[in-house]
N, CA, C and O atoms as a Tinker XYZ file with bonds, in Angstrom:
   340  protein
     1  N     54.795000  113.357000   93.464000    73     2
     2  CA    55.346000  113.171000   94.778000    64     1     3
     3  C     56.336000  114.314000   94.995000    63     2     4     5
     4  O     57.097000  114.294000   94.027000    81     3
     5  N     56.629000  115.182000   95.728000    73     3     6
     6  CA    56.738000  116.439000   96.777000    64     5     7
     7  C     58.152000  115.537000   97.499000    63     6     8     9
     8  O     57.922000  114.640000   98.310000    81     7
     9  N     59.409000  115.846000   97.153000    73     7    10
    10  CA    60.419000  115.804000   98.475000    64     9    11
    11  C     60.481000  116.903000   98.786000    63    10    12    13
    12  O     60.196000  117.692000   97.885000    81    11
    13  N     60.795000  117.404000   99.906000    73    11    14
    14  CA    61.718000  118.274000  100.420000    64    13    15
    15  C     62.525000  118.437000  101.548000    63    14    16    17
    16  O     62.047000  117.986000  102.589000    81    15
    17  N     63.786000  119.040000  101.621000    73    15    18
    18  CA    64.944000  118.662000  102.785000    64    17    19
    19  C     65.995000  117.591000  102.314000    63    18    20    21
    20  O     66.367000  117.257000  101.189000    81    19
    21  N     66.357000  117.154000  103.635000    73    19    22
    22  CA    67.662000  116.083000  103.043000    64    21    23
    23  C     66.586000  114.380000  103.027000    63    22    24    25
    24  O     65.526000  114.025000  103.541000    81    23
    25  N     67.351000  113.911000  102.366000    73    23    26
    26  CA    66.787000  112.780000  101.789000    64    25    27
    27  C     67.925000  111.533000  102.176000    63    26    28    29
    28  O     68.638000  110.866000  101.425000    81    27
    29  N     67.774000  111.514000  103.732000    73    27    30
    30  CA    68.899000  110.518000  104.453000    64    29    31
    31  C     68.344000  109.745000  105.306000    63    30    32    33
    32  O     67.160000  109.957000  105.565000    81    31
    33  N     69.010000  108.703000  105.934000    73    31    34
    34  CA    68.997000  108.239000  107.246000    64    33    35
    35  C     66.795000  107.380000  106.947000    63    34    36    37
    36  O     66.086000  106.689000  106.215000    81    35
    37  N     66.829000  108.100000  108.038000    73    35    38
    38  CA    65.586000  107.659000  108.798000    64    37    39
    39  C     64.093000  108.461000  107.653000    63    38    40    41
    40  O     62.980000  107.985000  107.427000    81    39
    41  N     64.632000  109.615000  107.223000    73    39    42
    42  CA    63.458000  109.986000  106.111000    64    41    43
    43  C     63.788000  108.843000  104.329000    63    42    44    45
    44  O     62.790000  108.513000  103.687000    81    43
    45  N     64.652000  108.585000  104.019000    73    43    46
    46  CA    64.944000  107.577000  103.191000    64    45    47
    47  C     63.856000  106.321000  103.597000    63    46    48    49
    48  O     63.241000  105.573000  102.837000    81    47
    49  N     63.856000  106.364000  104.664000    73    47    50
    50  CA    62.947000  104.890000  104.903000    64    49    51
    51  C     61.706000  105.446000  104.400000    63    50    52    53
    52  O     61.160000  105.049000  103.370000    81    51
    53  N     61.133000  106.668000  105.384000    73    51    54
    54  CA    59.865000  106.944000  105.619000    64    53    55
    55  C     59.253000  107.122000  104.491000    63    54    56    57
    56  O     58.123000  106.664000  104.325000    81    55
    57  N     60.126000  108.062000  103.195000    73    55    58
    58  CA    60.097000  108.362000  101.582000    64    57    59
    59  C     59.567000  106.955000  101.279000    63    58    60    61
    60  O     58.340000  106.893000  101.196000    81    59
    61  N     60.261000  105.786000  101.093000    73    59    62
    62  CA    60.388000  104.532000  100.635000    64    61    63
    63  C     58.800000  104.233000  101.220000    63    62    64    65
    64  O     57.898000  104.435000  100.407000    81    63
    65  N     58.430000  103.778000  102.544000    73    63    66
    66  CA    57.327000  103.674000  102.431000    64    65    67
    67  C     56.047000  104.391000  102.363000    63    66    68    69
    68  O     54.951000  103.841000  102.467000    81    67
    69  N     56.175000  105.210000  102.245000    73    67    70
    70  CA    55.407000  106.987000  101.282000    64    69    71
    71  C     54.947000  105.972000   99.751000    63    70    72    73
    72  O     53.819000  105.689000   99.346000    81    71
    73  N     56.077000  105.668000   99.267000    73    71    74
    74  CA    55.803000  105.563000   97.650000    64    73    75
    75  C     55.501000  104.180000   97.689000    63    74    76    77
    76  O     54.727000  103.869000   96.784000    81    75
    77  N     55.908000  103.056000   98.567000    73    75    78
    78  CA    55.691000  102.317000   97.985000    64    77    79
    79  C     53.647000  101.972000   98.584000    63    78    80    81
    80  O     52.925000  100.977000   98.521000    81    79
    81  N     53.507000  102.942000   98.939000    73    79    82
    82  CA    52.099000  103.001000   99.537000    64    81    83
    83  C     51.120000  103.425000   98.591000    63    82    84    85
    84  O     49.959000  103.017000   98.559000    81    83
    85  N     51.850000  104.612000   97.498000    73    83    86
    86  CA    51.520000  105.250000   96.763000    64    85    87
    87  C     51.086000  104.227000   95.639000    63    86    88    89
    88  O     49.944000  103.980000   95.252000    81    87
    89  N     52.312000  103.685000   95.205000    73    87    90
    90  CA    52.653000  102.745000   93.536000    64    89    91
    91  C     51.225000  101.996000   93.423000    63    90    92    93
    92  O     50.654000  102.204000   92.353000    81    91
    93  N     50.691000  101.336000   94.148000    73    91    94
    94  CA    49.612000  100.245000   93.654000    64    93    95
    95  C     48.196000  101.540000   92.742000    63    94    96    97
    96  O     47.595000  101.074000   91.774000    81    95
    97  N     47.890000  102.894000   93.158000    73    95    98
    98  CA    47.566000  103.511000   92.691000    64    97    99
    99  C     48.106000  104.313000   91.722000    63    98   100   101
   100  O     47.690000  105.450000   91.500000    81    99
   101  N     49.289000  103.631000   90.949000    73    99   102
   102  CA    49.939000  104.982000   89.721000    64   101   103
   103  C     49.484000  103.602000   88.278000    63   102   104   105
   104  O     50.347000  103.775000   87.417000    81   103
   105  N     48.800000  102.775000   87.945000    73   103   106
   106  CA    49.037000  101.719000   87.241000    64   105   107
   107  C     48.399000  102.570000   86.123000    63   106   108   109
   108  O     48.856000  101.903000   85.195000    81   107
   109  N     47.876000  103.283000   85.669000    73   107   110
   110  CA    47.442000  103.880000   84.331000    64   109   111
   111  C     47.812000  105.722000   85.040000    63   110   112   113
   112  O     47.090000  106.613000   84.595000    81   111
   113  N     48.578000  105.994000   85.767000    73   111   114
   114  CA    49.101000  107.555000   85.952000    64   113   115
   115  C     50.672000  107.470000   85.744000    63   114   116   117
   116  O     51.245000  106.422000   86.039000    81   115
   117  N     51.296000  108.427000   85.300000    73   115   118
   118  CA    52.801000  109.175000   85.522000    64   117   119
   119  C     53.074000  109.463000   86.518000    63   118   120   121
   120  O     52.481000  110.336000   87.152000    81   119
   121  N     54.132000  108.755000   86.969000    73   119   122
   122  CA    54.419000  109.480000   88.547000    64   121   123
   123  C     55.718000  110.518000   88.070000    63   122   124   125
   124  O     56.506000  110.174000   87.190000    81   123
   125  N     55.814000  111.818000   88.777000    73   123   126
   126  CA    56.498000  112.300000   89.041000    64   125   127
   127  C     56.922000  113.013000   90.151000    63   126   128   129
   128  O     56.031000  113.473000   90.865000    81   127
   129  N     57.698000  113.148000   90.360000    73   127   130
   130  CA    58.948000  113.327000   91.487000    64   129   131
   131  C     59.515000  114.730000   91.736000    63   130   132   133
   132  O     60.534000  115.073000   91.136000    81   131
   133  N     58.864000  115.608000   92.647000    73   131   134
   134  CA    59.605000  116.763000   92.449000    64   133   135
   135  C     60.830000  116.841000   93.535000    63   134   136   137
   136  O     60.728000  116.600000   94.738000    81   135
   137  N     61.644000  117.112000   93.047000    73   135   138
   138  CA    63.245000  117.539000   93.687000    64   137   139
   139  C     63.622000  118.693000   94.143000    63   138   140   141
   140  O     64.703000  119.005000   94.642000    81   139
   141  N     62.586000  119.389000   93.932000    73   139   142
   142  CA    63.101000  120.906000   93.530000    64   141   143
   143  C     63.426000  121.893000   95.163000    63   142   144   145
   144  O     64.136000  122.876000   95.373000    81   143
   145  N     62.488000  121.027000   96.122000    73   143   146
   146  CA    63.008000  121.519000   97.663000    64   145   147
   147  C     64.380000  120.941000   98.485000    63   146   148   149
   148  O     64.970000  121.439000   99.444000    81   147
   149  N     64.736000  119.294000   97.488000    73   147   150
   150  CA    65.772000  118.961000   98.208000    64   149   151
   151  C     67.047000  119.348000   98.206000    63   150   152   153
   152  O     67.876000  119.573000   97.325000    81   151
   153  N     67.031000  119.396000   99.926000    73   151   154
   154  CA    68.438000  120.421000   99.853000    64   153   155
   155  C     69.917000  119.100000  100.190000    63   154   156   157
   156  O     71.100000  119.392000  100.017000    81   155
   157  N     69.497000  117.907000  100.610000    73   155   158
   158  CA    70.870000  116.666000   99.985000    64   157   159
   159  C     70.150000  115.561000  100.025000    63   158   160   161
   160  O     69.097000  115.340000  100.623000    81   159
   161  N     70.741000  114.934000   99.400000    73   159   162
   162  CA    70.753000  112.832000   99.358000    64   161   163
   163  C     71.779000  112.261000   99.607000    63   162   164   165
   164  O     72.750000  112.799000   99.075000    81   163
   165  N     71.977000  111.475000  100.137000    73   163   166
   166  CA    73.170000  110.566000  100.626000    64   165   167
   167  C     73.083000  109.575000   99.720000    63   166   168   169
   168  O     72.905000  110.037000   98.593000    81   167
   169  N     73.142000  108.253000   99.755000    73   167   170
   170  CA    73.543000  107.703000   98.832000    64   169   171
   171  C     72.342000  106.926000   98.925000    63   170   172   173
   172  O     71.893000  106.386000   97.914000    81   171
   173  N     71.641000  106.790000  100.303000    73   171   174
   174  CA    70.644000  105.942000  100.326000    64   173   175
   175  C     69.336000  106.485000   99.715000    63   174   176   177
   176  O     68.392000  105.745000   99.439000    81   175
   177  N     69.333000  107.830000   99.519000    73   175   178
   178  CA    68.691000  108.596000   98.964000    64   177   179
   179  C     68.802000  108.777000   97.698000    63   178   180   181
   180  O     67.708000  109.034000   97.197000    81   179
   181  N     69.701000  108.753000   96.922000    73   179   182
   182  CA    69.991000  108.656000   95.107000    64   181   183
   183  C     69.302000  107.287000   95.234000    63   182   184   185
   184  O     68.137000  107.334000   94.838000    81   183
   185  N     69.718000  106.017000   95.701000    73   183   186
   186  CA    69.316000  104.722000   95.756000    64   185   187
   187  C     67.670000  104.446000   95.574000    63   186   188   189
   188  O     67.060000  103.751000   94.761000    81   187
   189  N     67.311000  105.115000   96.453000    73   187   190
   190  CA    65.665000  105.069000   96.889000    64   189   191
   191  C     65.193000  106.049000   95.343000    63   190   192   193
   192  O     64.093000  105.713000   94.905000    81   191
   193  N     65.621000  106.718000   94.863000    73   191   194
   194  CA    65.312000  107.586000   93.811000    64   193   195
   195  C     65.125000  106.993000   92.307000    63   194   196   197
   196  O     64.343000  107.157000   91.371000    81   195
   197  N     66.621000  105.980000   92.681000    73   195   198
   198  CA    66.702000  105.195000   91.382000    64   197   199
   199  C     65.629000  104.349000   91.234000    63   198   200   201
   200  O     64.941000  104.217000   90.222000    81   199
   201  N     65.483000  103.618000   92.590000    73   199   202
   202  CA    64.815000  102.301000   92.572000    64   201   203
   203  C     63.199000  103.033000   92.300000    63   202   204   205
   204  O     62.360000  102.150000   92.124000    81   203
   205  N     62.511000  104.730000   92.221000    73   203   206
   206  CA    61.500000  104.875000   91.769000    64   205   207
   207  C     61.522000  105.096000   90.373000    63   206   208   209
   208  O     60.595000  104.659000   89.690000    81   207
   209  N     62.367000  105.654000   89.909000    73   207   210
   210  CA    62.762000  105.900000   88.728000    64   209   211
   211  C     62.606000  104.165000   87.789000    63   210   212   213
   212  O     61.763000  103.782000   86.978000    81   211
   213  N     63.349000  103.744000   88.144000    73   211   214
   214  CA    63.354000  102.225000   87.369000    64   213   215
   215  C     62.016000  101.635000   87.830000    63   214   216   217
   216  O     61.521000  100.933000   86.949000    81   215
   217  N     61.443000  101.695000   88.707000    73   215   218
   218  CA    60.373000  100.677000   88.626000    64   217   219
   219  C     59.046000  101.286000   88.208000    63   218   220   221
   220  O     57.986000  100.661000   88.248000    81   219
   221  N     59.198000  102.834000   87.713000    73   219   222
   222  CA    57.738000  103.885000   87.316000    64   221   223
   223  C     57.914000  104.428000   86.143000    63   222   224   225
   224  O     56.977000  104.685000   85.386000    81   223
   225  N     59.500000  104.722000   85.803000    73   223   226
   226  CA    60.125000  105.483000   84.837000    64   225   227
   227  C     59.662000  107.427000   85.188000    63   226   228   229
   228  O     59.496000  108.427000   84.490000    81   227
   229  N     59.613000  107.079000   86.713000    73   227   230
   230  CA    59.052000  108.503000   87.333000    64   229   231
   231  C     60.027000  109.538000   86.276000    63   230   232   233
   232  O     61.155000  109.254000   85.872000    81   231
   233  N     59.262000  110.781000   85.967000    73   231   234
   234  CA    59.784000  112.426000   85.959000    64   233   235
   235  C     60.467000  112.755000   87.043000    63   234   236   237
   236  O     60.035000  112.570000   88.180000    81   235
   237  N     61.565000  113.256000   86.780000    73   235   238
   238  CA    62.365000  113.639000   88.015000    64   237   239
   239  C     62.303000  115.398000   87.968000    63   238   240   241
   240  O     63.252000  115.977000   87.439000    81   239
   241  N     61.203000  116.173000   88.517000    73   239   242
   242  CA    61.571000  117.750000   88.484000    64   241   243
   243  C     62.659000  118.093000   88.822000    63   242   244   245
   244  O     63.309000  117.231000   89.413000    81   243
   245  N     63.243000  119.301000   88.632000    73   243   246
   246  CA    64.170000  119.748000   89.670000    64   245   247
   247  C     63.945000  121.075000   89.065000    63   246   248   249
   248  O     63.239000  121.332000   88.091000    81   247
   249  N     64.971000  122.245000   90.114000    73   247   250
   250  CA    65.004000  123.350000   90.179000    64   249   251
   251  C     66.219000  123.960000   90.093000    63   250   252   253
   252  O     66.261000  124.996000   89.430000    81   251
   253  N     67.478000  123.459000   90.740000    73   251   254
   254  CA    68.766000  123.724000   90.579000    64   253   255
   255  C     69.768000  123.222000   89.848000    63   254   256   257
   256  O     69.222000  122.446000   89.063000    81   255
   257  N     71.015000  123.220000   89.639000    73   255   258
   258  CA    71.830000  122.637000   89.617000    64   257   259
   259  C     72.050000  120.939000   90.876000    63   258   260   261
   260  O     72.253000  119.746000   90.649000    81   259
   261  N     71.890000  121.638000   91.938000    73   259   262
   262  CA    72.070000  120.179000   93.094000    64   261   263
   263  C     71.074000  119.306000   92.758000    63   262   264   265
   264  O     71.288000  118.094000   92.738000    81   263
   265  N     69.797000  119.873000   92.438000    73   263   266
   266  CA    68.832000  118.654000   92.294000    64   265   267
   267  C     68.557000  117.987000   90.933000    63   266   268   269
   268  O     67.851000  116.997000   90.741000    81   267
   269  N     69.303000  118.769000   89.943000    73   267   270
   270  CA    69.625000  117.792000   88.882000    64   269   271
   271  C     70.922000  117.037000   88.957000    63   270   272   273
   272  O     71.137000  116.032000   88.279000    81   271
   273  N     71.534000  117.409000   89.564000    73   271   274
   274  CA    72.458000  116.021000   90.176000    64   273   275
   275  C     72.231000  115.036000   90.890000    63   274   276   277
   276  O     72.811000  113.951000   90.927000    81   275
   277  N     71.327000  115.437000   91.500000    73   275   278
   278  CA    70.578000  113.783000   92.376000    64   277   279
   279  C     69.791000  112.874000   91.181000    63   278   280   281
   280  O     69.781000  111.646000   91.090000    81   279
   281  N     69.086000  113.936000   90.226000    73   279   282
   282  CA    68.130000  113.030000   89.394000    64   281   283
   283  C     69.044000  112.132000   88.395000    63   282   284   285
   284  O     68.899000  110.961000   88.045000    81   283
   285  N     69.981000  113.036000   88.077000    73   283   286
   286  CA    70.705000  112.667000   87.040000    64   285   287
   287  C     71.832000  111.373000   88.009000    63   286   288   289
   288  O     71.744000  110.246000   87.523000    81   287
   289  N     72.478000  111.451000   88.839000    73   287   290
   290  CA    72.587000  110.338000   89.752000    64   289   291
   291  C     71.400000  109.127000   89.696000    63   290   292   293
   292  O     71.914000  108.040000   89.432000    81   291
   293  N     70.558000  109.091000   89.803000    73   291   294
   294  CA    69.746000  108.355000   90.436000    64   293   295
   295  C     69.139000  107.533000   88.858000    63   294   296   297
   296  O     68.722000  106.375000   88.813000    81   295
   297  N     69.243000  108.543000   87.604000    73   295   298
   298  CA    68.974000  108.059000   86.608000    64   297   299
   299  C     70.344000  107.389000   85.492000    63   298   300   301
   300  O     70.260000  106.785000   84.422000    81   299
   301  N     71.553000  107.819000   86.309000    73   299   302
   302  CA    72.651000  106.867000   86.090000    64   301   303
   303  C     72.559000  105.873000   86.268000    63   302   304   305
   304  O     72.709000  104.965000   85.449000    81   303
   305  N     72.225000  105.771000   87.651000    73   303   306
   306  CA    72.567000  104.550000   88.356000    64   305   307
   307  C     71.619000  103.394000   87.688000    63   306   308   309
   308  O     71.584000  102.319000   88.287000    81   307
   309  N     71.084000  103.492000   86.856000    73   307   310
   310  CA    69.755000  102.849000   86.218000    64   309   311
   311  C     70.300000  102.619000   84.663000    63   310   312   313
   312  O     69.878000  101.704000   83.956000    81   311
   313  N     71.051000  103.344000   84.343000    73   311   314
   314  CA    71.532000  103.095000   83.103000    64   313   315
   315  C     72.861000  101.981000   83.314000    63   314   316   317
   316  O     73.793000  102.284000   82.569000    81   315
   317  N     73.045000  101.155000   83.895000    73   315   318
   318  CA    74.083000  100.422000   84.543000    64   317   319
   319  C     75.886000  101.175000   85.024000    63   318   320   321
   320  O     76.998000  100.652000   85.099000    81   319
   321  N     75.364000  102.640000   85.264000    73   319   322
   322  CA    76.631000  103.336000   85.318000    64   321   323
   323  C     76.751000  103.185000   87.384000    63   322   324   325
   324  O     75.716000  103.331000   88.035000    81   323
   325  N     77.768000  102.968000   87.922000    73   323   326
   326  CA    78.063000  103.503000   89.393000    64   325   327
   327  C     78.064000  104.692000   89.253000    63   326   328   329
   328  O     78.257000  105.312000   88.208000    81   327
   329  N     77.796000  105.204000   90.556000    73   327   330
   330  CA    77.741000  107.000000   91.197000    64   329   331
   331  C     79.050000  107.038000   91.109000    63   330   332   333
   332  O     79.831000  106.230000   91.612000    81   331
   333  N     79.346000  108.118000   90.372000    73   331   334
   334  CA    80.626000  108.941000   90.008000    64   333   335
   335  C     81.220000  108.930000   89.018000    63   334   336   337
   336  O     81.919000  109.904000   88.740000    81   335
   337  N     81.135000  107.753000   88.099000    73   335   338
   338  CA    81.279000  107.792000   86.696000    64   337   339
   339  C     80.537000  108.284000   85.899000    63   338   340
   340  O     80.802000  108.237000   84.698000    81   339
């Protein structure tokens, strides 16, 4: 799965039902997640990230510094840590 841009608002939804359209076809595949075009996430966007992450154990690509902070966010938030600790 391909993000790219900001990962807020009204595309957070559209993402969300993107994948969850996707999931019934990943049951013997790896999903992974490339990050590597997104340029922010808000919080609803780390959220939506986590919640693929925890329910696929998706690959999170990335390319920068910013977008390994979303993954790494999003794969906190899954380890029972809050965003910012």
């Amino acid at each position: 799965m391909k993000l790219e841009g900001k990962l807020i608002g009204p595309w957070v939804t559209e993402c969300r039902r993107a994948w969850l359209d996707l999931n019934p076809s990943l049951v013997r595949k790896k999903l992974t997640v490339d990050l590597c075009g997104v340029t922010f996430a808000d919080d609803s966007g780390v959220a939506l990230l986590h919640d693929i992450h925890h329910a696929t154990g998706a690959e999170m690509l990335t390319g920068s510094p910013l977008t390994k902070h979303f993954a790494e966010q999003a794969t906190a938030l899954g380890n029972g840590r809050k965003k910012g600790e």
